[in-house]
Steps between C-alpha positions, in 0.01 A plus 500: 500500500203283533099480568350211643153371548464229792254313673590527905348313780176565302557846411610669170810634527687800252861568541705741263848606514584781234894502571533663886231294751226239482164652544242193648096553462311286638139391476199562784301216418602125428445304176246200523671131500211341388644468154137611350463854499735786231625787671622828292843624588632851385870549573753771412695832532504784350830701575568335885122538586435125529124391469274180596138386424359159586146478436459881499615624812843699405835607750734713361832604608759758426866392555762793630621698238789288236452307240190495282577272200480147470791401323490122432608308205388147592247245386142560645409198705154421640447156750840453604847593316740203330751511781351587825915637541370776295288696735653780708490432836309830583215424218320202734458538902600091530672251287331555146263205401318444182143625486212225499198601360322682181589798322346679237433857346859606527500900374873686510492823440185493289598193330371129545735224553406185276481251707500236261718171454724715170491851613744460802806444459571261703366315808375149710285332654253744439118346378123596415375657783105464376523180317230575245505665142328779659803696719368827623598687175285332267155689544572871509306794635380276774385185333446199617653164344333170469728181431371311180579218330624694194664721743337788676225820444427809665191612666538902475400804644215675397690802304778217356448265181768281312642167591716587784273830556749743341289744338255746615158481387533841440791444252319204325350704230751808492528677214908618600730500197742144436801674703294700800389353836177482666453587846221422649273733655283312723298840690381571152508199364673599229866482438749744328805448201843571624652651149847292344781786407383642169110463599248658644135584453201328756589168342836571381440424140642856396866488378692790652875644439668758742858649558399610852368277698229565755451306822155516707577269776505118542732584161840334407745480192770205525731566235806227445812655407635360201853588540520396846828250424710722388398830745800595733326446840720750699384752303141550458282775381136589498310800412119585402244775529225503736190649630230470769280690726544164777744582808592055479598270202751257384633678139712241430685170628817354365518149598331169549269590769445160569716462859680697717849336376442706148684798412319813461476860408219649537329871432190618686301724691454520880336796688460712212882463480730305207657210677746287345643141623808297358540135645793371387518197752498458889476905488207707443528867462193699533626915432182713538503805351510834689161657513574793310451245249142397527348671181466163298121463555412836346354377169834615318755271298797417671803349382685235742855354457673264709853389427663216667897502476552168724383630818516922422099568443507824356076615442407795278181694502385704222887495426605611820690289754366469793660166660836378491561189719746227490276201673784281601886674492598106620380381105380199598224462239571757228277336200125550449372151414146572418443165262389730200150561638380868559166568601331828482168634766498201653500092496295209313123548591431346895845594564487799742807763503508492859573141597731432173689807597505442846332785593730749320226652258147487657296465113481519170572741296251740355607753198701497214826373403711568156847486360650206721881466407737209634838546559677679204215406209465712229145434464196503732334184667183402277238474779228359256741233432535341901211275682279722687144565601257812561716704331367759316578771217616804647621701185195725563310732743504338876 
């Protein structure tokens, strides 16, 4: 498997092959050689629908029906690879050459790349593209960098203060508690305070305990599991209570979330209906529930338990059993590797539930959420204990 971004005859090439044919896209419009002007590039798949953006206008393309994971287990290389030996043959349209030019900005799957003379691990003849203490990072929000002899300043926007113009005014005299975030509300000029687990209040200054948790969007818990080393990864367990008047919602994610190479299992709503997905490697099973089944956004509690026994997903509803599904009978991957992490109505704030899960949940969830058990543990998950944000005591009333 591979993915390759090329520059071709002046045109920005994307070619992806997921394990059955080489899908090429290809873009309209040619790239300036001038050397002096920064065109943005947006690359990527999701499933085998291949997509390509330079400078804003977007193709996309759907390959035939196959393969639709990436599986690669390589280093990521950007300019040019150590051995040019290295690049399939069906990756580049000629013989592969190096790239010669500047690069910057480089975002993978929601992440920036450092590109910085430590953070790589490895790599040559390779040098400062701007030549000044300034790069185009140093002013944020749109600021603009002046060269000094003690080494630069920014000029900033209106609406931004601080020496590299990373606060709002808005924020500059906010009155949000040690652990909350401002967020800037710039209509209003105002802003509002984003609540630390075990806050909440205007300003978040009032100190709050809950055993059931309650989620009202842009909400997430990231709870580390302590016992992680010594779990038996072929057979995992999770179970909880649950309850929301939404139809769509992440309830919980096993896993790393942080690319598509992590393992997975993950809990949800889609359509009104529970949906549940295990991701084990290479394979991703996505069993929807039958219809009959769609009475989990009625307000009610309802208790969820999925069971992983290698690949046999066995998924209760209010203690019935309503799917039974061995995932891959070849046991190829048959261990849940989910790094410890478990996150609960959704992902770290700015990360939205429908890129990091590839489009498998749509949002975030909204309700509550109580009496999470892992695997065999005799005692419940302490929610108040994880990392979290605008989460909020549900022990009471709606």
């Amino acid at each position: 498997d591979f993915l390759c971004i090329s520059l071709v005859n002046g045109f920005i090439q994307l070619r992806y092959n997921l394990g059955d044919k080489t899908v090429i896209l290809q873009t309209f419009q040619k790239v300036h050689a001038n050397g002096n002007t920064w065109h943005s590039l947006k690359a990527g798949r999701a499933g085998n629908e291949g997509y390509l953006d330079l400078d804003g206008i977007n193709i996309t393309q759907k390959a035939s029906p196959g393969m639709n994971v990436l599986d690669t287990h390589t280093d990521f290389f950007v300019g040019g690879v150590s051995s040019l030996n290295l690049v399939n043959s069906m990756a580049v349209e000629n013989e592969p050459t190096s790239f010669t030019g500047c690069v910057r900005e480089i975002v993978i799957n929601n992440r920036e790349l450092k590109l910085t003379v430590t953070d790589p691990k490895g790599g040559a003849n390779v040098g400062d593209c701007d030549g000044t203490v300034c790069g185009y990072t140093v002013c944020k929000n749109n600021g603009t960098c002046q060269v000094e002899n003690s080494g630069f300043s920014c000029s900033c926007p209106q609406e931004w203060i601080g020496s590299t113009c990373e606060q709002s005014i808005h924020c500059s005299q906010n009155r949000c508690g040690s652990q909350a975030l401002c967020i800037p509300q710039p209509t209003s000029f105002s802003y509002i305070c984003v609540c630390a687990l075990g806050w909440s209040g205007k300003y978040c200054d009032s100190k709050i305990e809950f055993f059931i948790a309650k989620f009202v969007g842009n909400s997430y818990i990231k709870y580390t599991d302590p016992y992680y080393g010594k779990r038996d990864l072929q057979h995992s367990r999770i179970s909880l209570n649950f309850t929301t008047n939404q139809t769509e919602g992440l309830i919980a994610w096993m896993g790393k979330g942080e690319d598509e190479d992590n393992d997975f299992l993950a809990i949800g709503l889609a359509n009104g209906t529970l949906k549940v997905v295990i991701n084990l490697g290479e394979r991703i099973s996505v069993p929807l529930i039958h219809s009959k089944y769609s009475t989990c956004c009625d307000e009610r509690w309802h208790f969820v338990t999925v069971v992983q026994n290698q690949t046999c997903i066995k998924v209760y509803l209010d203690e019935e059993l309503i799917l039974f599904e061995d995932i891959d009978p070849q046991r190829k991957y048959t261990a849940l590797n989910y790094g410890g992490i478990c996150y609960f109505g959704g992902f770290e704030i700015g990360r939205k539930v429908n890129i990091v899960t590839t489009g498998l949940f749509q949002k975030e969830f909204i309700g509550k959420i109580k009496d999470v058990v892992l695997f065999q543990d005799s005692k419940k998950i302490q929610l108040m204990k994880a990392e979290g944000y605008n989460v909020y005591n549900g022990n009471y009333g709606n």
